[in-house]
Backbone as a ProteinNet text record, in pm:
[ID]
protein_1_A
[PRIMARY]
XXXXXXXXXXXXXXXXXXXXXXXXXXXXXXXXXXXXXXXXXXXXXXXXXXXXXXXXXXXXXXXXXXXXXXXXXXXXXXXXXXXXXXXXXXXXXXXXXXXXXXXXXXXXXXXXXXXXXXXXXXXXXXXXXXXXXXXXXXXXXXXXXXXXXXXXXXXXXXXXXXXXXXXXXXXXXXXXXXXXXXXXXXXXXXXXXXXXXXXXXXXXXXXXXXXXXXXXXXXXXXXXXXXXXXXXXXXXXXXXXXXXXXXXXXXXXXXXXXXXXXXXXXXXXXXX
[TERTIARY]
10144.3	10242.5	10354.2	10430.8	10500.3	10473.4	10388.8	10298.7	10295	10228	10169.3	10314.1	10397.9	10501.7	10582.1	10597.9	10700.5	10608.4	10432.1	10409	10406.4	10381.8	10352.4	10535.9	10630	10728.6	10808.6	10772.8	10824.8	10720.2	10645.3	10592.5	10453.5	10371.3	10294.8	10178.7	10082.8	9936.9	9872.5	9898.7	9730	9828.3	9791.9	9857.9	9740.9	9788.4	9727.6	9757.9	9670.7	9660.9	9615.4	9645.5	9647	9575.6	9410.6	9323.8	9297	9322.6	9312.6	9189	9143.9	8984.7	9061	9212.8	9303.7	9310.1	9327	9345.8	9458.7	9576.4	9683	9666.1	9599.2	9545.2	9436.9	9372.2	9224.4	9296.6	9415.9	9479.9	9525.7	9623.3	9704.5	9598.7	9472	9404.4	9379.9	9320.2	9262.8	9365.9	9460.6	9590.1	9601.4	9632.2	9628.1	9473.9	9386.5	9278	9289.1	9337.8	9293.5	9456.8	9552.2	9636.7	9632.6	9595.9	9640.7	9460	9336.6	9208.8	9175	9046.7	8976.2	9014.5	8985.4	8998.7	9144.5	9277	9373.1	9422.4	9341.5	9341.9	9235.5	9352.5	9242.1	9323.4	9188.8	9210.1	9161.2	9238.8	9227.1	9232	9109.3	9117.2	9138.2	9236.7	9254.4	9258.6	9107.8	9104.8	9143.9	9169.1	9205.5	9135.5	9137.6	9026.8	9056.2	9179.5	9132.7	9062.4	9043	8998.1	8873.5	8794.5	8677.2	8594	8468.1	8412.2	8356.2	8384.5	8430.9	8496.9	8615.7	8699.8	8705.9	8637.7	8642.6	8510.5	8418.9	8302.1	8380.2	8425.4	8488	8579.6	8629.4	8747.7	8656.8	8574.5	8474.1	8412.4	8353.5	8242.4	8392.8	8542.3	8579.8	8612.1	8624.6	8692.2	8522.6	8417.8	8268.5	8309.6	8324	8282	8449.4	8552.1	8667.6	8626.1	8530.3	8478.5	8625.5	8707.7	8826.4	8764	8828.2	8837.3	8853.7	8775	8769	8737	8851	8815.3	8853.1	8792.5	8811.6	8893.6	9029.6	9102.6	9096.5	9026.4	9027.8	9198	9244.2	9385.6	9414.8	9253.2	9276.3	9286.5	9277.5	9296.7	9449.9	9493.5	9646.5	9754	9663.6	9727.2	9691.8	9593.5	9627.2	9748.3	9713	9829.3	9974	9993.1	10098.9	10128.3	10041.6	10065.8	10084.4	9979	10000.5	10167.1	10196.1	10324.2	10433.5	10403.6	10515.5	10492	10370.2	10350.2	10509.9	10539.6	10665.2	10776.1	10776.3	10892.6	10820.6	10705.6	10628.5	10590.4	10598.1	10482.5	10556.3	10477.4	10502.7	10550.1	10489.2	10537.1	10414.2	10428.2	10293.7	10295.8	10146.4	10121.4	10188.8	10239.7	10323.7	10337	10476.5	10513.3	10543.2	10612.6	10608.3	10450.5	10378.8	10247.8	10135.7	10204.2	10109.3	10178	10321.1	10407.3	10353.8	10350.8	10288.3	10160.6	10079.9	9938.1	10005.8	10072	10142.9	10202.5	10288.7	10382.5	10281.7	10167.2	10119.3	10010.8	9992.4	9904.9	10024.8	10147.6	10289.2	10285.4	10252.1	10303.3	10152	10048.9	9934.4	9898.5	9943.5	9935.6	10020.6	10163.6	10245.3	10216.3	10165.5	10089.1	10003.1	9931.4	9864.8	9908.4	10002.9	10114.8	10164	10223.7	10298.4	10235.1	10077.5	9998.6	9930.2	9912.8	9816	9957.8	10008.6	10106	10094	10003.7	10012.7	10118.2	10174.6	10311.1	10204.1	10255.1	10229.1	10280.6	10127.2	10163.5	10179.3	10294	10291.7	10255.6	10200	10042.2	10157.1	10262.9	10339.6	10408.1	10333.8	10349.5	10477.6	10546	10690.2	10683.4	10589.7	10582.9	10582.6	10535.3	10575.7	10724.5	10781.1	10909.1	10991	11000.4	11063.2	11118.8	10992.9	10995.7	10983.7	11002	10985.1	10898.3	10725.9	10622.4	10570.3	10633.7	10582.4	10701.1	10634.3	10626.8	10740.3	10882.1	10974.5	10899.7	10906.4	10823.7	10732.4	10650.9	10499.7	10390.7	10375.2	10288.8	10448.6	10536.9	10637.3	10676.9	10578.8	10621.8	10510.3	10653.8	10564.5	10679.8	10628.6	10743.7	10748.5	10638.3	10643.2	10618.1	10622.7	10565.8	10511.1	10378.7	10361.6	10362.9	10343	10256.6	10477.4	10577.6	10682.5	10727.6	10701	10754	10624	10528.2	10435.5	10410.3	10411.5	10418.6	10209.4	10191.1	10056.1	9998	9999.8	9935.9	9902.1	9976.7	9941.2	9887	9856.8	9756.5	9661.3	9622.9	9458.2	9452.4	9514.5	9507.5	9487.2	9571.1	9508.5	9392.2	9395	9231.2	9117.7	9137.3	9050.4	8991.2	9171.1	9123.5	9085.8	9174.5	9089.5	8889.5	8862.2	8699.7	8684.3	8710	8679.1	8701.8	8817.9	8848.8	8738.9	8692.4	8523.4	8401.7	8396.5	8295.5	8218.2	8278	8316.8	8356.3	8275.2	8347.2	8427.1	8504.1	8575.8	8622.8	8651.6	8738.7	8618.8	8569.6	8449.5	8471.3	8411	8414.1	8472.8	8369.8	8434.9	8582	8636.6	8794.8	8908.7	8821.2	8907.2	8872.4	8824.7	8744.2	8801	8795.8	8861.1	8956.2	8982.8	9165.4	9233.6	9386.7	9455	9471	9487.1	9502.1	9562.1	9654.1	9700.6	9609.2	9544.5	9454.1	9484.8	9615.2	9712.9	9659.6	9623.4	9545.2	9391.8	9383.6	9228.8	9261.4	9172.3	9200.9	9308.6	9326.8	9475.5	9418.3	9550	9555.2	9677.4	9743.8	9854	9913.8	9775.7	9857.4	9921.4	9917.1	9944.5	10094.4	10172.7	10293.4	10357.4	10280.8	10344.4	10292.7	10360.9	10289.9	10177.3	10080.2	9975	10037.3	9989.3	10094.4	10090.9	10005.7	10032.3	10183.1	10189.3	10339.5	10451.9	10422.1	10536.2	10571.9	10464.2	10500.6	10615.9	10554.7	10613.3	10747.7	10792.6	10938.8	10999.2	10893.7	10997.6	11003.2	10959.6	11022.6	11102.1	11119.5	11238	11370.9	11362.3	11429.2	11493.5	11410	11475.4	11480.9	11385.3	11343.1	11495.2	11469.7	11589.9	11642.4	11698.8	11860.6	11841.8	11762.8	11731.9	11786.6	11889.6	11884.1	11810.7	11811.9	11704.9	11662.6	11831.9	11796.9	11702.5	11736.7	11666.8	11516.5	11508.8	11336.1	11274.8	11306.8	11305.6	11265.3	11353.3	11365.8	11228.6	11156.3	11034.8	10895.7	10940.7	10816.7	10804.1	10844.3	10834.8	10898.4	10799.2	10847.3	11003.4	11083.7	11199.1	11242	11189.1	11158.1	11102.4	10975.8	10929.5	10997.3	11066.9	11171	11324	11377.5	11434.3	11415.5	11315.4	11191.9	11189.1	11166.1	11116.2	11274.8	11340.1	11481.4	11549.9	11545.2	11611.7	11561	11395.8	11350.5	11342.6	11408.5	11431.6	11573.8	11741.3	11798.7	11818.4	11751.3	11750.4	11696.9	11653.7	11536	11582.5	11704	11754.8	11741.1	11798.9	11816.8	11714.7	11572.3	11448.3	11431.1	11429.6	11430.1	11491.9	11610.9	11736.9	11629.6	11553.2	11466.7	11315.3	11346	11171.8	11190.8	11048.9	11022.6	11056.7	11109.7	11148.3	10975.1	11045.7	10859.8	10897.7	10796	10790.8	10870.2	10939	10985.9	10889.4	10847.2	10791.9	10810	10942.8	10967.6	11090	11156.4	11254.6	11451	11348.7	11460.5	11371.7	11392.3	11341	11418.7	11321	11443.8	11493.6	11615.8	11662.7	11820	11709.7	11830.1	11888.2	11845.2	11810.2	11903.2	11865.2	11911.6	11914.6	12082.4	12141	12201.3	12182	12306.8	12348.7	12441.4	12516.3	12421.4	12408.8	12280.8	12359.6	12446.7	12546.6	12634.3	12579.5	12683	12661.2	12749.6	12798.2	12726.7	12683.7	12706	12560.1	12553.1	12439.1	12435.5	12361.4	12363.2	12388.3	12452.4	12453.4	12378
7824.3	7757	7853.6	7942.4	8011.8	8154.3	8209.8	8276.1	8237.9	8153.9	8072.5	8027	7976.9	7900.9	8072	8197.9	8290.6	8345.7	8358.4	8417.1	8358.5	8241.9	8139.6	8104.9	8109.2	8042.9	8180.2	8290.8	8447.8	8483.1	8420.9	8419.8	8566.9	8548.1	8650.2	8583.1	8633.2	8581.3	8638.3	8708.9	8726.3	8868.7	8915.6	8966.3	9127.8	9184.8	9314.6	9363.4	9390.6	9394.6	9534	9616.6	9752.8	9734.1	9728.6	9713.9	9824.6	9843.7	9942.5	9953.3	9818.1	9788.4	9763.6	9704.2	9639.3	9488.9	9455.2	9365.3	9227.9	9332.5	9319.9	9267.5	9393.5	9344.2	9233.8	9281.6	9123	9018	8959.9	8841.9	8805.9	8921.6	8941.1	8838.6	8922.8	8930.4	8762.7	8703.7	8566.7	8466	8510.8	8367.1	8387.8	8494.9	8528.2	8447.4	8458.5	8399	8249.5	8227	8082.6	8028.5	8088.4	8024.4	8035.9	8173	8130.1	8153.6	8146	8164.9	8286.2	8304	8465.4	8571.4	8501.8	8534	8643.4	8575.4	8603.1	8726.8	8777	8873.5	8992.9	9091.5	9242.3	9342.7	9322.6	9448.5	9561.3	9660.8	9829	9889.5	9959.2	10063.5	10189.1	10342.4	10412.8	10532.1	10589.2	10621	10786.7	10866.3	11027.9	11067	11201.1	11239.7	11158.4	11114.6	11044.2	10944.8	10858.8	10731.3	10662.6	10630	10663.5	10567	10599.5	10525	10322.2	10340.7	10200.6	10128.9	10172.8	10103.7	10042.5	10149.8	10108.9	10013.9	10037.2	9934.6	9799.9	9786.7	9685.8	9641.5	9679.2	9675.9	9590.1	9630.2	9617.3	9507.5	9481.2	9362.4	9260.7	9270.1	9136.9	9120	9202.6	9194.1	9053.8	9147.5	9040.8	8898	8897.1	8771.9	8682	8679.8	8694.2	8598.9	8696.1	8693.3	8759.6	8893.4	8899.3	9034.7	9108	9210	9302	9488.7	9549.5	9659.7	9776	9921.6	10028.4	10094.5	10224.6	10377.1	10343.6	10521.8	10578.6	10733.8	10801.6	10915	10928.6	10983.1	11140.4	11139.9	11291.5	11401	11388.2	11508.4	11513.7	11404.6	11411.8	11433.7	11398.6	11426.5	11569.7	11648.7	11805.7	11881.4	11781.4	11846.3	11850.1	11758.1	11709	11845.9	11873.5	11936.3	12083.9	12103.5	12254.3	12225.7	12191.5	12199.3	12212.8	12112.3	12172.8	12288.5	12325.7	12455.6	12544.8	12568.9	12641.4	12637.7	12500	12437.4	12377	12367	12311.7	12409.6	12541	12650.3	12695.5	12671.4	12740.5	12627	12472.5	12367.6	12297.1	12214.1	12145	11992.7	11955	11851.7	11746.6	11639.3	11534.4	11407	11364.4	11230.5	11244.9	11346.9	11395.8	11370.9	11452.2	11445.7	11336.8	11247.6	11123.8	10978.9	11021.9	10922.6	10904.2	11090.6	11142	11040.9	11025.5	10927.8	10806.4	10714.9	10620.7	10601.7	10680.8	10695.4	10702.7	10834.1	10804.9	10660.8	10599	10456.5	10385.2	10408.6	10262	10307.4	10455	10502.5	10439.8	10457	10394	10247.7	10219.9	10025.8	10000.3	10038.3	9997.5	10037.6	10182.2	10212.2	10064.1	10052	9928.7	9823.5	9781.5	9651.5	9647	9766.1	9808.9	9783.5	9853.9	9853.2	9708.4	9650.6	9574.4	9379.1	9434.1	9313.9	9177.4	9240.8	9186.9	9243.1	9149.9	9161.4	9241.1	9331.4	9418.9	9288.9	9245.3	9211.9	9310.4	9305.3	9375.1	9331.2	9394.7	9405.4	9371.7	9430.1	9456.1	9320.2	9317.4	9251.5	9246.3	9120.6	9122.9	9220.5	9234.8	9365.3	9468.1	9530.5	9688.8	9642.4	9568.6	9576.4	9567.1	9489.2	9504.2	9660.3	9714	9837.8	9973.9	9919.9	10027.3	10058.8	10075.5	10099	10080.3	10151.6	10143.7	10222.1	10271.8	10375.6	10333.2	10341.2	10350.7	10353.5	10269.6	10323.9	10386.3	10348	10363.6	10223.1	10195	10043.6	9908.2	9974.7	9899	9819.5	9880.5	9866.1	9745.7	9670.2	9541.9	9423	9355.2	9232.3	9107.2	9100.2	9003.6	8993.6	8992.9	9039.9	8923.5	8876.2	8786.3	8727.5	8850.2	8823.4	8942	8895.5	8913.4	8890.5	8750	8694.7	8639.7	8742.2	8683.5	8815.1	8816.1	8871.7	8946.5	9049.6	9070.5	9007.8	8991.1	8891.3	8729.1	8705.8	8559.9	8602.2	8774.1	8780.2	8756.2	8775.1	8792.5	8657.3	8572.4	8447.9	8333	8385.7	8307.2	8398	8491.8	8526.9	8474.7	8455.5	8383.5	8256	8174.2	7969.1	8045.2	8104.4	8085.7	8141.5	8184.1	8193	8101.5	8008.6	7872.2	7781.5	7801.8	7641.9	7599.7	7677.7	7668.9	7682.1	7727.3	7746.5	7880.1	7979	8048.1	8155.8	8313.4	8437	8486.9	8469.3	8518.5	8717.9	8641.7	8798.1	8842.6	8985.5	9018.3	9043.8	9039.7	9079.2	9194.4	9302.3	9410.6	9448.8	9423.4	9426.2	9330.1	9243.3	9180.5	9244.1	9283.5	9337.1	9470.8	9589.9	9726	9771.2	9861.7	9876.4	9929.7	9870.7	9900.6	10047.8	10047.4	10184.5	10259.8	10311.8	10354.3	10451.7	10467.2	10651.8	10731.2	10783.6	10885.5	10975.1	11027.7	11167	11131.4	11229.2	11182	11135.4	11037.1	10946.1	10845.8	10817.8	10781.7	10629.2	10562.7	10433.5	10398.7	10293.8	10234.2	10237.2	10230.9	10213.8	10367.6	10480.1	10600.9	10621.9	10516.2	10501.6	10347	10268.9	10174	10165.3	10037.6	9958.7	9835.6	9804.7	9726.6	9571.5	9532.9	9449.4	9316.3	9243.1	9166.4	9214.2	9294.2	9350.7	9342.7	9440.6	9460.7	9303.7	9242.5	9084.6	9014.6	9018.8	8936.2	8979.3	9117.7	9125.9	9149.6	9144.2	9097	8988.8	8869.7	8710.4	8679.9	8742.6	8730.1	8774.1	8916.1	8997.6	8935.1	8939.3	8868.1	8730.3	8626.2	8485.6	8433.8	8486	8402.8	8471.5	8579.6	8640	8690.7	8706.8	8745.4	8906.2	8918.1	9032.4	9145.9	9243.8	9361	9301.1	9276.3	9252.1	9131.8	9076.2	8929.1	8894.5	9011.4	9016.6	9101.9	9203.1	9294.4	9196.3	9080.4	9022	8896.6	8897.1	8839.1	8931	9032.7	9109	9258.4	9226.6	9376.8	9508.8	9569.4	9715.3	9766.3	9843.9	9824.7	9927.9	10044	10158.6	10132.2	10025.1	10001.4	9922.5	9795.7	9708.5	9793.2	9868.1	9995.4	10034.5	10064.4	10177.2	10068.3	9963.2	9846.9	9866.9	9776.6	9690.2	9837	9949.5	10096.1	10069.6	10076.5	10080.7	9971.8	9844.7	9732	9747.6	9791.9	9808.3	9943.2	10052.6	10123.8	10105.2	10046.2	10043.4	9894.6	9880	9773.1	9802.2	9982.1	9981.6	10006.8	10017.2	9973.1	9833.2	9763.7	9588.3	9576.8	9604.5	9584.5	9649.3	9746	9757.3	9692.7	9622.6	9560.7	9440.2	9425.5	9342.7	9144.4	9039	8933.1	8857.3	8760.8	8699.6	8571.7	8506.9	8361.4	8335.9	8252.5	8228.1	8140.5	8157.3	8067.1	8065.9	8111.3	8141.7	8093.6	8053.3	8066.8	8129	8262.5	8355.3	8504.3	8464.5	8566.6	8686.4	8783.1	8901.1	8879	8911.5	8930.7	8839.7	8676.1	8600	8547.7	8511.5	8436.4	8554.1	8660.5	8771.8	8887.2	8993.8	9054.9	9098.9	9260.6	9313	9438.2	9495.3	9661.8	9719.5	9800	9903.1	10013.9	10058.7	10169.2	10073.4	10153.9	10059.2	10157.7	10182.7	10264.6	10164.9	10062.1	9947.4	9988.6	10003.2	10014.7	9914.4	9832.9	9755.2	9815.1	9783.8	9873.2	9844.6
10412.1	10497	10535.2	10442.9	10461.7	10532.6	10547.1	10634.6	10787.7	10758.1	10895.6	11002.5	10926.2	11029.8	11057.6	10926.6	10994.8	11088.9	11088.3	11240.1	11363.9	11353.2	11481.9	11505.8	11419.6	11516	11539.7	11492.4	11573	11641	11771.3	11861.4	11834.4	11725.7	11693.5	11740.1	11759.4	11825.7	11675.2	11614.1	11525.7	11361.2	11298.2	11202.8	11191.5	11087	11077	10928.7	10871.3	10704.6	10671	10580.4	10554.5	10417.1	10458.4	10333.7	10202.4	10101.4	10042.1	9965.9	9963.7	9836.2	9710	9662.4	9567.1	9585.5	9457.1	9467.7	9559.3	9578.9	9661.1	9816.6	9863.2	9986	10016.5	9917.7	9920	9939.5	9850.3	9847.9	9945.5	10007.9	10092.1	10256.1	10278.8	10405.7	10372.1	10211.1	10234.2	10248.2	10189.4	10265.5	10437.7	10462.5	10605.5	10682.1	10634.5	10700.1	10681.3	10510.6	10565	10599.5	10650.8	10698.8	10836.4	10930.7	11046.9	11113.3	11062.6	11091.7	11067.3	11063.2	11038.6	11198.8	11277.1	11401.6	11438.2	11334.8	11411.6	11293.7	11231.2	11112.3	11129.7	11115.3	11153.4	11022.7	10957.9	10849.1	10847	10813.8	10828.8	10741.3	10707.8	10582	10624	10581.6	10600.9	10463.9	10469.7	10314.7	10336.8	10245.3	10228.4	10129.3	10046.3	9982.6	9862	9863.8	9691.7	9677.6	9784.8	9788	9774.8	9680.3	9655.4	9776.9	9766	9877.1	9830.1	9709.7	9628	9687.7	9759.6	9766.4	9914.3	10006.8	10144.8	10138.6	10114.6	10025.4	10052.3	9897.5	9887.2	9981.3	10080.6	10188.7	10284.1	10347.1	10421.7	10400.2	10276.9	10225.8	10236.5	10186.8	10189.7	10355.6	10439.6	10595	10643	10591.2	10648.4	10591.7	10408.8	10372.9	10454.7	10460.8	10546	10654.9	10731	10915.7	10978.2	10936.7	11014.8	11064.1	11154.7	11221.1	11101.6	11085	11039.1	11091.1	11094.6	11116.7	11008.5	10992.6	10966.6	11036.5	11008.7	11011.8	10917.7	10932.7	10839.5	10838.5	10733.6	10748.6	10711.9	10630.7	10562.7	10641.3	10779.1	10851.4	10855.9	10915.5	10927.7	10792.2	10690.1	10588.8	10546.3	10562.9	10545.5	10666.9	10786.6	10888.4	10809	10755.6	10680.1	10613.2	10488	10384.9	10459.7	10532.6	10645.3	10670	10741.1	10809.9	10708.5	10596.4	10446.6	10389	10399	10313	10268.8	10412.4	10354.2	10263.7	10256.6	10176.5	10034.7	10032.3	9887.3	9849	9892.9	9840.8	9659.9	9592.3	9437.8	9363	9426.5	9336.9	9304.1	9219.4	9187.5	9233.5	9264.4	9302	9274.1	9346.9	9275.9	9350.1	9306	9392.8	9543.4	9567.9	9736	9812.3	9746.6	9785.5	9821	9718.7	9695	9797.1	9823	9917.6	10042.5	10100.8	10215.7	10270.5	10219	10240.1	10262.2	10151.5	10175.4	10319.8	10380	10458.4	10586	10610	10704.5	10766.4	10631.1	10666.8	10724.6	10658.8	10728	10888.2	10900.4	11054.6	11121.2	11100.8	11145.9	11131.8	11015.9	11097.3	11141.1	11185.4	11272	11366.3	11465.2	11563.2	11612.5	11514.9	11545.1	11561.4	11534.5	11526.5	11687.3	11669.5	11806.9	11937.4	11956.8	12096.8	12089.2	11952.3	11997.5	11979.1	11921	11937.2	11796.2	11698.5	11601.3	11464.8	11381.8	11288.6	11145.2	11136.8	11005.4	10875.2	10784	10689	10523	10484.7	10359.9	10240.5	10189.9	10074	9948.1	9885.9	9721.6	9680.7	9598.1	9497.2	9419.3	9341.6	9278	9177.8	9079.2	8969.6	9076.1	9132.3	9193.8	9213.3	9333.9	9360.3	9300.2	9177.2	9082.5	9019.3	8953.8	8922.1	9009.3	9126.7	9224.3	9241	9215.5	9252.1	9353.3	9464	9637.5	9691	9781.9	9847.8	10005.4	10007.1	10147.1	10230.7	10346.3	10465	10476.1	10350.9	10353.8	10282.4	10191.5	10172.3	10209.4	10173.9	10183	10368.3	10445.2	10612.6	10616.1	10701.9	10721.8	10778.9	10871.6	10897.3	10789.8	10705.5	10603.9	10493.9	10369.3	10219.7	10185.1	10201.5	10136.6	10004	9914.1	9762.5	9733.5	9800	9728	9615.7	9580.4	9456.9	9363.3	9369.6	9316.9	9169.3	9068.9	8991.8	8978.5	8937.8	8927.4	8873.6	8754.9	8685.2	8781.8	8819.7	8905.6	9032	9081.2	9183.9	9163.9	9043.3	8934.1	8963.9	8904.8	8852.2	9044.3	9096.7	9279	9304.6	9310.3	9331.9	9299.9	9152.3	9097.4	9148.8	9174.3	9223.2	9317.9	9437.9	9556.5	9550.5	9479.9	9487.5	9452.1	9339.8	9224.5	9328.5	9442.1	9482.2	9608.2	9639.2	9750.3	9689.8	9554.3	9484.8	9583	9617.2	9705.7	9711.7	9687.6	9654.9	9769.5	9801.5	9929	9881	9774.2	9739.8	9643.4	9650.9	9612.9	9442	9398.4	9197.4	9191.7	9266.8	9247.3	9228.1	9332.6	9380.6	9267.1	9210.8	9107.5	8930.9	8924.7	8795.2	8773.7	8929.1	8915.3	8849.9	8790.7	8717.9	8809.9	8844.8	8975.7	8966.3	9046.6	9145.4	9254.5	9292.2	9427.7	9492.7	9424.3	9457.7	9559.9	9468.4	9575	9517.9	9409.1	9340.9	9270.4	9206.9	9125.6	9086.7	8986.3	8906.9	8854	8950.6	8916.8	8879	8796.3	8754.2	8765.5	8786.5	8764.7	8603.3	8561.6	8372.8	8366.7	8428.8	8393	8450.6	8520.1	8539.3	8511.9	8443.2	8408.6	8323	8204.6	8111.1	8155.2	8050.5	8076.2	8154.4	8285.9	8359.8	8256.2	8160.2	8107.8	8031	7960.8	7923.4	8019.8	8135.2	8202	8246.7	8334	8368.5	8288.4	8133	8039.4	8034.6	8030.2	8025.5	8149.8	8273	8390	8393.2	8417.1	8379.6	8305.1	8189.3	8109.9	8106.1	8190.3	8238.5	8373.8	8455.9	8597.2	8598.2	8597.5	8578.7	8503.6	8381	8281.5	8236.8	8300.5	8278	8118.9	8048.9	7907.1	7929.6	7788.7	7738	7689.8	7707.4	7635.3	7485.9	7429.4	7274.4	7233	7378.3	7347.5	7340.5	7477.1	7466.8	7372.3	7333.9	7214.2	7086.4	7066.7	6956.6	6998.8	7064.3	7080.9	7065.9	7041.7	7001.8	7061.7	7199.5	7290.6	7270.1	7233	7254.9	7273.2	7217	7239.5	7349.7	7303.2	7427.1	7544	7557.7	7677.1	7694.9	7682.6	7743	7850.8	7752.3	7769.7	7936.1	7909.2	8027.2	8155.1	8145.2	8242	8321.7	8215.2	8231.2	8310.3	8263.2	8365.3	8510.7	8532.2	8656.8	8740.2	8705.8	8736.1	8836.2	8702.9	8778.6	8884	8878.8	8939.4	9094.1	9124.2	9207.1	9305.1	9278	9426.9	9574.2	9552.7	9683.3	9722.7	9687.4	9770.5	9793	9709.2	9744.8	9824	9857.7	9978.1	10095.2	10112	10235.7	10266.3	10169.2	10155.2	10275	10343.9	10427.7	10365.8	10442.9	10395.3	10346.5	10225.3	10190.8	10161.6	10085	10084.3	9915	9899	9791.9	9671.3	9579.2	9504.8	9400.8	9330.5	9177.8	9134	9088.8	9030.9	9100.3	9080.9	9082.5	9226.5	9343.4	9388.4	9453.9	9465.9	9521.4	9658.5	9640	9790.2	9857.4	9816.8	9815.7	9698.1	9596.9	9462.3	9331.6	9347.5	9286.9	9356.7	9386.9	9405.3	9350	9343.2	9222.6	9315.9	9270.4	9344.6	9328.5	9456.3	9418.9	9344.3	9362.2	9314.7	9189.3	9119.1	8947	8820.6	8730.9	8635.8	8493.8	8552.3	8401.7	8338.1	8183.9	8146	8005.8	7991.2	7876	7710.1	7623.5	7514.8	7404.7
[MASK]
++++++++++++++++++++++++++++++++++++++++++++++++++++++++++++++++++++++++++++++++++++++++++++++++++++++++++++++++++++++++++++++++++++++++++++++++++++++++++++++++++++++++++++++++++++++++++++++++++++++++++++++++++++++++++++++++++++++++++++++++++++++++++++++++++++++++++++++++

C-alpha cells in the first residue's frame, strides 16, 4: 500500500529495481510486483568481476518467476575505466573500501540513467539493519526515490520472504536467494558477517538500542556481548548523517528513521 499510493500519486507509470541476486532486492522487486503489477516493474542486474554468476542466475530466475522486465548491464568495463583513471592517486595503496564503493556508485549512476530516460522512480533495495549501521554505500545502493524495506530490520526480510512464498503456496522468491549468506560482492569472497555481527545478534541489539531507547548497560545486562554492543551502538550513532541522505520509506515499526528518531549528526556525547 505504501509503495503503491507514493508511486501512483507522484505521477510514476512503472518503477525500476537494482537486482543484485540478495535477498534485499528479491523482496524489494515482489512487493513492487504485487503492489503496482509485474508489468509496471523492470529489474536490472549489473554484475562486475566479483559477482558470481549465482547471483545474476538467481536475479534472472526471480525477474521470470515475477513476469517483470529484466536486463542485464554489465559494469566491469566501466569499473576498470574507473580504477584506470585513479591509478594516479591510488597507486601504492591496497585494495579496499574506496574500491568496493566505486561498483556501488556506478550501478546508483546506471539505474538512475535508467530512471531518468525511461521515466520510471528508482526503488531502493537497504534494509533498516544496514542503515542503521551504515552498511550502504552514499549515492550508490543508497540512490533511489523510495526505500521500501527502510524500517524493516533483516531478520524480518527472511521472515516476509518466507510468508510471501507460503502465502500462494508459491515460490516467487527463488530458495536459492533466501538460503545464500548475504553478501555485497564488492571483492572475493566477501560476506556481510566479515563486517558485521551475525544479523540475528546485530537485529537483537538494534531493537533494543533504537526500538526501546535501552542502554548499552542494559542490553549488555541481557546477555550481549559487551564489546559487540559497544561496536553496534558506535556505528549506530555515527552513521546519521547517512540516514539524513537516505531515500524516504514506509513506516512500520515503532520507532523509524528519519521522522520517529533524530539525533545531531555532529555530537561530542559518548555513553560512559
Amino acid at each position: 500500500l505504501g509503495l503503491a499510493d507514493y508511486v501512483r500519486k507522484n505521477g510514476f507509470s512503472h518503477v525500476v529495481v537494482s537486482l543484485s541476486g540478495g535477498i534485499d532486492s528479491a523482496l524489494t522487486a515482489a512487493i513492487a510486483a504485487d503492489a503496482l503489477g509485474p508489468d509496471s516493474v523492470w529489474g536490472v542486474t549489473m554484475p562486475t568481476r566479483f559477482s558470481s554468476e549465482g547471483s545474476v542466475d538467481d536475479s534472472r530466475e526471480l525477474a521470470d518467476r515475477l513476469g517483470i522486465r529484466f536486463d542485464r548491464l554489465d559494469i566491469d568495463g566501466i569499473y576498470a575505466a574507473f580504477l584506470e583513471a585513479l591509478e594516479p592517486v591510488f597507486e601504492g595503496t591496497t585494495f579496499g573500501t574506496a574500491e568496493e564503493n566505486i561498483q556501488a556508485r556506478i550501478r546508483g549512476a546506471m539505474i538512475m540513467a535508467v530512471s531518468n530516460k525511461h521515466g520510471g522512480m528508482v526503488v531502493a533495495t537497504g534494509n533498516k539493519s544496514e542503515m542503521a549501521v551504515g552498511y550502504a554505500t552514499l549515492y550508490g545502493d543508497m540512490a533511489g526515490g523510495f526505500a521500501i524495506l527502510k524500517d524493516v530490520f533483516k531478520q524480518q526480510v527472511y521472515e516476509l520472504s518466507r510468508w510471501r512464498n507460503a502465502r500462494d503456496d508459491v515460490e516467487v522468491i527463488p530458495a536459492a536467494i533466501i538460503d545464500k549468506a548475504p553478501s555485497a560482492e564488492l571483492r572475493p569472497d566477501q560476506k556481510d558477517s566479515d563486517s558485521l555481527p551475525p544479523y540475528d545478534v546485530l537485529d537483537g541489539i538494534l531493537e533494543r538500542y533504537i526500538e526501546e531507547d535501552r542502554s548499552i548497560a542494559s542490553i549488555v545486562a541481557e546477555g550481549f556481548d559487551e564489546v559487540t554492543v559497544r561496536r553496534v551502538v558506535g556505528l549506530v550513532d555515527r552513521n546519521e548523517y547517512k540516514r539524513r541522505q537516505s531515500a524516504p520509506g514506509v513506516k512500520i515499526s515503532v520507532k523509524a528513521f528519519g521522522k520517529d528518531r533524530r539525533l545531531p549528526i555532529t555530537n561530542h556525547y559518548r555513553s560512559r
